[in-house]
MARTIFI-129702 format. One line per 2 residues: number of its first residue (from 1); their letters; for each residue x negated, y, z negated of C-alpha. Coordinates in pm, whole numbers. Example, Ala and Ser with C-alpha at 12.3 -4.5 7.8 and 13.67 -1.06 7.14 Angstrom:
REM residues 2
1> AS> -1230 -450 -780 | -1367 -106 -714
***
This chain:
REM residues 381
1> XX> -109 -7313 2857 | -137 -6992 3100
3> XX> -482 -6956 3273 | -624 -6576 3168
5> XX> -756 -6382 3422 | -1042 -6180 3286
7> XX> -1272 -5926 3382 | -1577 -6045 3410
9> XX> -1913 -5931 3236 | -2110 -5726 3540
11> XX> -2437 -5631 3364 | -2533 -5485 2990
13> XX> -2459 -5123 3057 | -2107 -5152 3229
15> XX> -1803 -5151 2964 | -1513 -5108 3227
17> XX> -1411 -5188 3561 | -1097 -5033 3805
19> XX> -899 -5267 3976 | -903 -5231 4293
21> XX> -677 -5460 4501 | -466 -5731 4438
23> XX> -466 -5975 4727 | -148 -6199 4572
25> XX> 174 -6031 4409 | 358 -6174 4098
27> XX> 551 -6485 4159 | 339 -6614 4461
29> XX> 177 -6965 4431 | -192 -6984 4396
31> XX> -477 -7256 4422 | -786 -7289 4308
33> XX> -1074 -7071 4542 | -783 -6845 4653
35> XX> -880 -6480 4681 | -688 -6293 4397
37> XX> -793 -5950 4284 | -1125 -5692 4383
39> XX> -1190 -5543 4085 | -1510 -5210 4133
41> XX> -1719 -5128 3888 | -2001 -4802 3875
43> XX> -2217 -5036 4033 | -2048 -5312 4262
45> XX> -1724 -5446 4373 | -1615 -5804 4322
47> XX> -1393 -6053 4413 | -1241 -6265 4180
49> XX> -1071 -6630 4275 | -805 -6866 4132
51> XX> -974 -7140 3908 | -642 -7282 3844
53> XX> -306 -7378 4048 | -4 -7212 3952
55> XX> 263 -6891 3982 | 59 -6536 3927
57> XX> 200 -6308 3675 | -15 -5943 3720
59> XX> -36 -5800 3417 | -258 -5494 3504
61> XX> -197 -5277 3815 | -405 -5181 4100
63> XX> -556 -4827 3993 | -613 -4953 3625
65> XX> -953 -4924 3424 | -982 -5177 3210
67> XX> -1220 -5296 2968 | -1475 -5624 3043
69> XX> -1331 -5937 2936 | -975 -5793 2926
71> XX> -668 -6001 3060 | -536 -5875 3370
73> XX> -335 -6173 3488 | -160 -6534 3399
75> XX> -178 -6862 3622 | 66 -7109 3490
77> XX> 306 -7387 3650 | 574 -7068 3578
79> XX> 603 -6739 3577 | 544 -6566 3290
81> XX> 252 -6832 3205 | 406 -7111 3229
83> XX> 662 -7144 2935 | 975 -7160 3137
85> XX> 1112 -7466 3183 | 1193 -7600 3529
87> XX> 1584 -7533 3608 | 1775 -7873 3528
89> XX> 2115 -7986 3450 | 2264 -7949 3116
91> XX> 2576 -7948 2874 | 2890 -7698 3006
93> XX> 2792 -7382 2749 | 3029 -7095 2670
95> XX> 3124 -6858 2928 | 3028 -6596 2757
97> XX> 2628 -6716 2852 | 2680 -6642 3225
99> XX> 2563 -6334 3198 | 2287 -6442 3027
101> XX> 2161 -6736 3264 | 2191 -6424 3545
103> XX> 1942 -6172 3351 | 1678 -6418 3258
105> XX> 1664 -6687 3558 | 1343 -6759 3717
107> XX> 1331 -6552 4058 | 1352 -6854 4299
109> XX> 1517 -7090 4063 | 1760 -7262 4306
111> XX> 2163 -7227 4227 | 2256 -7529 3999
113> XX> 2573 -7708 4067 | 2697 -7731 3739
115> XX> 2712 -7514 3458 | 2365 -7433 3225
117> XX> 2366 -7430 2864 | 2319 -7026 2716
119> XX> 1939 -6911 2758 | 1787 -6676 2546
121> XX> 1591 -6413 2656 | 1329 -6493 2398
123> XX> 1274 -6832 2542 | 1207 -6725 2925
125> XX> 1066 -6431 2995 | 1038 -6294 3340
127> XX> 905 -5949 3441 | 1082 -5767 3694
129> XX> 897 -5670 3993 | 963 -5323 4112
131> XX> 879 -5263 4490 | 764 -4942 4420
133> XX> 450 -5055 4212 | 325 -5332 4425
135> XX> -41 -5321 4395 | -203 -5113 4643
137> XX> -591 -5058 4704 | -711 -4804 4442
139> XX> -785 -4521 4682 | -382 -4534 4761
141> XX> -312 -4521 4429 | -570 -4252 4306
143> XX> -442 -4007 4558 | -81 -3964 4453
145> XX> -70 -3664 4300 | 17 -3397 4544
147> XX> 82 -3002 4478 | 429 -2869 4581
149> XX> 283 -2692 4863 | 78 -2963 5032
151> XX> -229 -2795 4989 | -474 -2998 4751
153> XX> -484 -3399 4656 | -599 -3471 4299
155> XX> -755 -3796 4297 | -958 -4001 3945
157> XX> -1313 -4042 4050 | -1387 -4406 4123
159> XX> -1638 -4570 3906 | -1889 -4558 4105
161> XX> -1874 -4245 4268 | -1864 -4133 3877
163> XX> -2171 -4351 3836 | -2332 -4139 4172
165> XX> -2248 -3844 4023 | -2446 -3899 3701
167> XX> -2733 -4045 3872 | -2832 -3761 4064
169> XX> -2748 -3494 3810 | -2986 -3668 3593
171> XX> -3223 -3714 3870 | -3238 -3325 3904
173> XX> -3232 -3205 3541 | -3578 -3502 3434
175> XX> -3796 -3478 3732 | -3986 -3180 3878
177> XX> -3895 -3262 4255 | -4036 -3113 4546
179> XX> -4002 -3185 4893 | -4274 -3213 5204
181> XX> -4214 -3273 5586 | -4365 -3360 5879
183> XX> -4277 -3512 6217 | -4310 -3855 6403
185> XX> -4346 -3930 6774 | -4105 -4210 6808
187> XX> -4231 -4317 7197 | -4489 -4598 7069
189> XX> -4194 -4795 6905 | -3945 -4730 7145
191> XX> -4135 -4899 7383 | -4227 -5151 7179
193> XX> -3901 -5196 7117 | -3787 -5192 7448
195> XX> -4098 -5441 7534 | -4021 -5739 7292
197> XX> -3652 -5718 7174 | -3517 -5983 7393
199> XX> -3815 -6212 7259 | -3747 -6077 6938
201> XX> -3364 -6197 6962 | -3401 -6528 7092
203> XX> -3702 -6595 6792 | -3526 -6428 6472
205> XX> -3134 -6403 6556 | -3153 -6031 6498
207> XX> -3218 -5708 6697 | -3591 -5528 6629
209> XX> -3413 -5169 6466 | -3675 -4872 6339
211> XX> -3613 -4981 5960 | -3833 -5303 6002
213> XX> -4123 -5034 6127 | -4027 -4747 5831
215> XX> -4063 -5048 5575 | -4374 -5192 5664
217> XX> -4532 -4799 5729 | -4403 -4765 5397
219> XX> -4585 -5054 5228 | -4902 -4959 5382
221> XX> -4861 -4620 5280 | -4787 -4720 4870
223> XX> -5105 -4953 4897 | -5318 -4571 5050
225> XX> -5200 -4344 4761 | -5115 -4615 4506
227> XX> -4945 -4305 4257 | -4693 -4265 4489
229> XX> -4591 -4660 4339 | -4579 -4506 3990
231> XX> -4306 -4425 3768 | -4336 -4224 3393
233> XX> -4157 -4405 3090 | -4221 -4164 2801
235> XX> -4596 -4017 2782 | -4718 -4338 3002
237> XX> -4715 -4381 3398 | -4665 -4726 3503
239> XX> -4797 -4848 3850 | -4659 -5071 4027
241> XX> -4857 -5347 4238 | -4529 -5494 4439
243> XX> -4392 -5374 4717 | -3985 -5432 4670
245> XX> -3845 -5138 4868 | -3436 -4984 4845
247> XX> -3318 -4898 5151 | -2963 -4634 5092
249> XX> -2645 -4786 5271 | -2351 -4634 5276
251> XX> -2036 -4773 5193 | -1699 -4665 5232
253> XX> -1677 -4662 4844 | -1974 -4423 4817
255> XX> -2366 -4514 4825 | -2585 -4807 4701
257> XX> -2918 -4932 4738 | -3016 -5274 4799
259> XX> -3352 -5390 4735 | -3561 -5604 5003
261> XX> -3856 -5781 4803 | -4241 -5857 4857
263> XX> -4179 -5650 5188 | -4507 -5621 5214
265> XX> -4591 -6030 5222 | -4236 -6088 5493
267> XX> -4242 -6039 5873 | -4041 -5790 6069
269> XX> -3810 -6065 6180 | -3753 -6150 5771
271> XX> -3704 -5795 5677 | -3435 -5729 5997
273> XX> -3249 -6041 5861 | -3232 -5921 5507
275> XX> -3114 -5548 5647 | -2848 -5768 5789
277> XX> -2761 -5959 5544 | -2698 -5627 5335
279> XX> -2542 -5523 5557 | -2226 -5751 5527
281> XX> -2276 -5806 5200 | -2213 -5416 5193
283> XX> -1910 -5433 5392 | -1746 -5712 5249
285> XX> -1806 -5548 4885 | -2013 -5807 4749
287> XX> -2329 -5632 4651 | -2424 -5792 4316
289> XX> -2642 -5602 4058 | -2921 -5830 4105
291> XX> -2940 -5683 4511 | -2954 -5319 4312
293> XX> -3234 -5408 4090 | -3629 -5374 4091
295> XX> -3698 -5133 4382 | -4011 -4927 4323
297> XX> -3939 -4702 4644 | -3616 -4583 4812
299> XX> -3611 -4516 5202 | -3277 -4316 5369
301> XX> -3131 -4269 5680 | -2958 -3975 5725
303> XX> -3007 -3995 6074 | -2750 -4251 6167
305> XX> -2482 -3983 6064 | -2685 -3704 6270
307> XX> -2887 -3542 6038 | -3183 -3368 6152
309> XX> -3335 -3212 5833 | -3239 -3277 5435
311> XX> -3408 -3333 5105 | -3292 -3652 4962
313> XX> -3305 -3706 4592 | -3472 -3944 4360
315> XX> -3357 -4252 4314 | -3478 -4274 3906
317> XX> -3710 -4416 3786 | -3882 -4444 4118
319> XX> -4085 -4140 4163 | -4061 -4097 4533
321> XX> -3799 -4084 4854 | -3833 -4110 5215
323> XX> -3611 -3973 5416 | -3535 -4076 5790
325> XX> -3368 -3829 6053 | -3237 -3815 6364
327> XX> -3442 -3901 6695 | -3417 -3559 6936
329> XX> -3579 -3477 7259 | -3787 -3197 7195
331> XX> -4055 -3049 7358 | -4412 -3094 7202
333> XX> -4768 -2981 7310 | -4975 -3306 7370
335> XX> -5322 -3236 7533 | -5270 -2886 7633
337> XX> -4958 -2982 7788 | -4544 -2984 7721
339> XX> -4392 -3301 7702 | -4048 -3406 7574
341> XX> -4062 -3633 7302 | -3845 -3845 7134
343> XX> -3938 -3682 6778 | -3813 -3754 6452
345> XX> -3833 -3534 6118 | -3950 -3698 5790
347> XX> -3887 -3570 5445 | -4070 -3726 5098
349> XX> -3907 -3573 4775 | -4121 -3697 4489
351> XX> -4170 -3626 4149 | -4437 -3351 4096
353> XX> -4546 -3470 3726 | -4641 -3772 3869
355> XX> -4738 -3664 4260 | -4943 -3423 4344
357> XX> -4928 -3213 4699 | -5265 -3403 4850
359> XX> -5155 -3753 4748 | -4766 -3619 4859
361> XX> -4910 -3515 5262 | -5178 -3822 5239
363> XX> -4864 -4073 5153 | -4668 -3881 5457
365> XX> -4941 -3853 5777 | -5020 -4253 5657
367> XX> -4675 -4321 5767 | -4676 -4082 6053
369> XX> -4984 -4307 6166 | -4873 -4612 6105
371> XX> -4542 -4527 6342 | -4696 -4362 6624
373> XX> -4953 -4614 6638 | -4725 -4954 6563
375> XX> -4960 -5176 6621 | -5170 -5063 6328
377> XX> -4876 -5256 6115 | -4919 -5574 6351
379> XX> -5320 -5584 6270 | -5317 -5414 5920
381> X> -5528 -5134 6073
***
């Protein structure tokens, strides 16, 4: 019996999945833990490895959807599953078979020194493999249709940029979102920065970044205006008393949010080695629902790609975003004087049926506080 190859179940509300790349062709040799096939679906990416030994037979291209639980390839001691016998000698047949032992003879089946008895193509089946279709990532495949003229790509939406899409449609046509700002002095945590991050190093494995600070301003924050913690299901608002904050990453296959939990119970040293952690996880593609789930509070850093000033959108059904920008020199008036600052613009969109303006700017200068005064966060101040 062939081994199926199935796609597996990724979570109630996903029916289908795209694969994305196969890492083995048809006809190649396979053991068990070998990487086989990445298959995306509106939510995550994963990897799928041999359980059994055998020859791979593909039977659904790179660039497919297909449904969950659907076959998408064979492992069996053959090709074609496993049915074909292994070449041996037999009886001198009619010469009229040679043409038929050609057509249907396994691909590396070795030239027999004698003659074969006839072979019928109902008995061993072997699919031809066409160079032209070997499976190539789904971005290569999704972006072959070109116009005459050179002038536009058409591409098929990947599921989860389809899934992106939807969110934050939705996200703009249920909540009433509005959008304040203000500004941080960044020179307190520079220097603190600056100050401990070769301790910091040697103690937790990881570098001391600004997120650690943003999270932890963050939780203090949600504990000062405890709405902002809130969500609405129906005519009820539910408020939350755990602190399990999404921080955006982006990916080359669009944007997800992992979720770091009980942030507000976990050192900066625990909370830089979970960023990490994501972090590969995120490049490598093997964000699992579970590291999507939960998150009462979304934080994004636009600032990494040099963005000074947006509005980021909900993340549903949390009621509230922060976003981070980028650090500029700039100069401020601090005691009657000019200085240049290293100054950094904030942005919190938050649902206004839920929010109000006050507890909107409280939730905001709390955070400002809490950063330009770091070691507020060090002695819960």
């Amino acid at each position: 019996m062939a081994f199926e190859i199935k796609v597996p179940n990724a979570g109630e509300s996903i029916t289908s999945a795209v694969i994305s790349t196969w890492h083995k062709t048809t006809g190649d040799s396979v053991q068990p833990g070998d990487l086989l096939v990445t298959i995306d679906t509106d939510k995550v990416s994963t990897e799928l490895q041999s359980e059994a030994a055998g020859i791979l037979e593909i039977t659904a291209q790179a660039g497919e959807e297909v449904k969950i639980g659907a076959v998408i390839g064979l492992i069996g001691s053959g090709v074609g599953g496993g049915s074909a016998p292994a070449p041996a000698a037999v009886p001198a047949a009619a010469g009229k078979a040679e043409p038929e032992k050609r057509e249907a003879a396994p691909v590396a089946a070795p030239v027999a020194p004698v003659a074969e008895a006839p072979v019928k193509p109902a008995e061993l089946v072997v699919p031809k493999v066409d160079l032209s279709v070997v499976p190539r990532p789904v971005a290569e495949v999704a972006a072959a249709i070109v116009d005459d003229a050179g002038r536009t790509t058409r591409k098929r939406m990947t599921p989860l940029r389809r899934k992106i899409a939807t969110h934050l449609v939705n996200a703009q046509h249920t909540a009433a979102i509005l959008t304040t700002f203000n500004e941080v002095d960044m020179t307190e945590i520079m220097n603190l920065r600056k100050l401990l991050q070769d301790s910091f190093v040697a103690r937790h494995g990881v570098k001391l970044g600004f997120m650690s600070f943003f999270i932890k301003s963050v939780c203090e924050a949600l504990k000062a205006v405890p709405q902002v913690n809130g969500r609405i299901e129906g005519d009820d608002i539910v408020i939350n008393h755990y602190y399990d904050i999404g921080v955006a990453v982006g990916t080359e296959k669009g944007l997800v949010v992992p979720v770091l939990r009980d942030c507000d119970h976990k050192s900066f040293g625990q909370i830089e080695k979970d960023l990490s952690d994501y972090a590969v996880k995120a490049r490598d593609g093997k964000i699992t629902i579970e590291d999507l789930q939960g998150g009462v509070f979304t934080i994004s850093n636009g600032g990494i790609y040099g963005s000074l000033l947006s509005t980021p959108i909900l993340n549903p059904p949390q009621s509230a975003i922060l976003g981070m920008h980028a650090i500029q020199q700039r100069p401020v008036a601090l005691n009657g004087k000019v200085e240049i600052r290293p100054m950094m613009y904030l942005a919190l969109s938050y649902d206004h049926r839920l929010i109000d303006g006050k507890e909107a700017v409280t939730f905001l200068v709390r955070i400002k506080e809490c950063l330009e005064q770091p070691t507020r966060l060090l002695l819960g101040a």
